[in-house]
N, C-alpha and C positions, 0 to 999 in steps of 0.2 A: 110852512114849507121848509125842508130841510135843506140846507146847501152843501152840494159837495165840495169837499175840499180841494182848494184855489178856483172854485169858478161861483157863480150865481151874487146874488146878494150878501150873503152872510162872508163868504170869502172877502168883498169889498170891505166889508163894514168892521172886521177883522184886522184884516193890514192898516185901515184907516184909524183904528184904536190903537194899535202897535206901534204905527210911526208917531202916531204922538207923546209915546212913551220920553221922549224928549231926546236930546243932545249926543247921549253915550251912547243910544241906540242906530241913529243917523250915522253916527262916524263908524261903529262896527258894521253896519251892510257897506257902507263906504267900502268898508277895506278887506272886506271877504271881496265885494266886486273887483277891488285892485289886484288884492290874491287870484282870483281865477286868471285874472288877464295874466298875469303874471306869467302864474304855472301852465300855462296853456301857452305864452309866448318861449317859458323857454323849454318844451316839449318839442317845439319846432324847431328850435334854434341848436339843440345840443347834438345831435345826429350833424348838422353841418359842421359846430366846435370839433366834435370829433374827428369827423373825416379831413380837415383842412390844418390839423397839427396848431389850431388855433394861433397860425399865424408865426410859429417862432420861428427865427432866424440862427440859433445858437444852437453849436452839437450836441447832438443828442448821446449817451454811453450804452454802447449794445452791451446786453448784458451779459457778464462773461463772471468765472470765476476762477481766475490766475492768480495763483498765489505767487509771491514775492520771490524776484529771482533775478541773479546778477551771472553776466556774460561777457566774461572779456573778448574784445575781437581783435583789439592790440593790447598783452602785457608791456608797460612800461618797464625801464630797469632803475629810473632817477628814484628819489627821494621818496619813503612811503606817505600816503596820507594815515593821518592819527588824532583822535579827538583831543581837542585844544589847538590845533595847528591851524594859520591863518593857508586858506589854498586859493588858488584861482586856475578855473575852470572853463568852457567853453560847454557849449549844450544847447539840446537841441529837448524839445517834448510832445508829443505825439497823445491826441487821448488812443487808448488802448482797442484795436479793432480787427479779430480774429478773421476777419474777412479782405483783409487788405495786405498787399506783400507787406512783407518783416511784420504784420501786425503795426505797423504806421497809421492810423485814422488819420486826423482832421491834427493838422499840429497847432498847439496854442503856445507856444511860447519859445525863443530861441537868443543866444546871446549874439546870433551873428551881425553883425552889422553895428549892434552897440558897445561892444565889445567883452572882453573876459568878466566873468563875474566872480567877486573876491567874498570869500567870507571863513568865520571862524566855524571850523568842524566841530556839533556836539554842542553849541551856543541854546540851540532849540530855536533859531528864526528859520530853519528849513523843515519843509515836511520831513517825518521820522524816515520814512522810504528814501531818501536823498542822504541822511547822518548812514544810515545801515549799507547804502551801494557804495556810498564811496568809501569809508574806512576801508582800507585796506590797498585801494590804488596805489602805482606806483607813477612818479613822474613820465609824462610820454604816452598815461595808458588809456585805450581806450572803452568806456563799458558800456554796456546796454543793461537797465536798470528798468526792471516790471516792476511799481509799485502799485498795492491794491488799494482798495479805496479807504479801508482803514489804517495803510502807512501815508496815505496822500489826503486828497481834500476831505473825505468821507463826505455823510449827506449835504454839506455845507454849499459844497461844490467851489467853483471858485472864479477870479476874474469877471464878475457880473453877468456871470453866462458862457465864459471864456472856456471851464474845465465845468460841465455837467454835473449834478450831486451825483453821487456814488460810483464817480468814471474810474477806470486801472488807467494806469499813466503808463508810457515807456517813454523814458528818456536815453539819452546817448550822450554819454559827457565823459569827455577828454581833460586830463589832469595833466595841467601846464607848470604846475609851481606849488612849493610847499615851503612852506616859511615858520 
């Protein structure tokens, strides 16, 4: 008598020759079983990842593509800023969001409260978008500075979730002193 394939007799006496095949054999059905639960478990579960932004708490960068641009809203008349020059600053940083007045999103970062921030123009410890806005300020002045994602964090992004990879920055920074 002939057995069809997975049923009768012969089907039994088939798998029962096969799992004896030994050790390597036991652990690969093993872990095709673990594979199916698997991929069956996360079939279910990615349509929820999806829809629930998997949880994150940190801004997200609408995607925009602003090219790099500086806007005085007060020219200063004091002292100009110029690479090599020690300046301090005051600021303010916004990620980039076309949908919100002045284009203000979610602000990540500001000097207020800790006070001015000092540094050497053209050192290379600021994003390149920050050496490029401010050259050229004058003491007093005040500017509004788009930088895009490759004068700022690029895909890095930055502050542990603080600045999203590939976000446009606007900051606002007022030129107090140049030394």
């Amino acid at each position: 008598m002939a057995a069809t394939a997975g049923t009768g007799v012969g089907a039994r006496a088939m798998r029962s020759a096969v799992r004896g095949a030994g050790p390597v054999y036991d652990a690969v059905v093993m872990a095709s079983a673990r594979l199916r639960s698997f991929l069956a478990a996360a079939a279910l579960a990615i349509p929820v990842l999806l829809a629930s932004g998997c949880g994150s708490q940190s801004p997200t960068a609408p995607t925009v593509n602003v090219p790099f641009s500086t806007t005085d809203l007060r020219v200063g008349t004091g002292t100009e800023a110029v690479t090599g020059r020690m300046l301090t600053v005051n600021y303010t940083g916004w990620i980039y969001d076309p949908s919100r007045a002045e284009n203000k999103g979610t602000q990540f970062d500001t000097s207020a409260g800790r006070g001015p921030l000092v540094f050497l123009l053209g050192a290379g410890n600021l994003i390149q978008g920050w050496n490029m806005g401010i050259a050229g300020m004058k003491v007093g002045g005040l500017r509004r500075i788009v930088v895009p994602p490759a004068l700022g964090y690029g895909a890095a992004g930055a502050g542990g979730g603080t600045v999203p990879p590939n976000a446009t920055l606007l900051f606002e920074v007022e030129l107090l002193d140049v030394q």
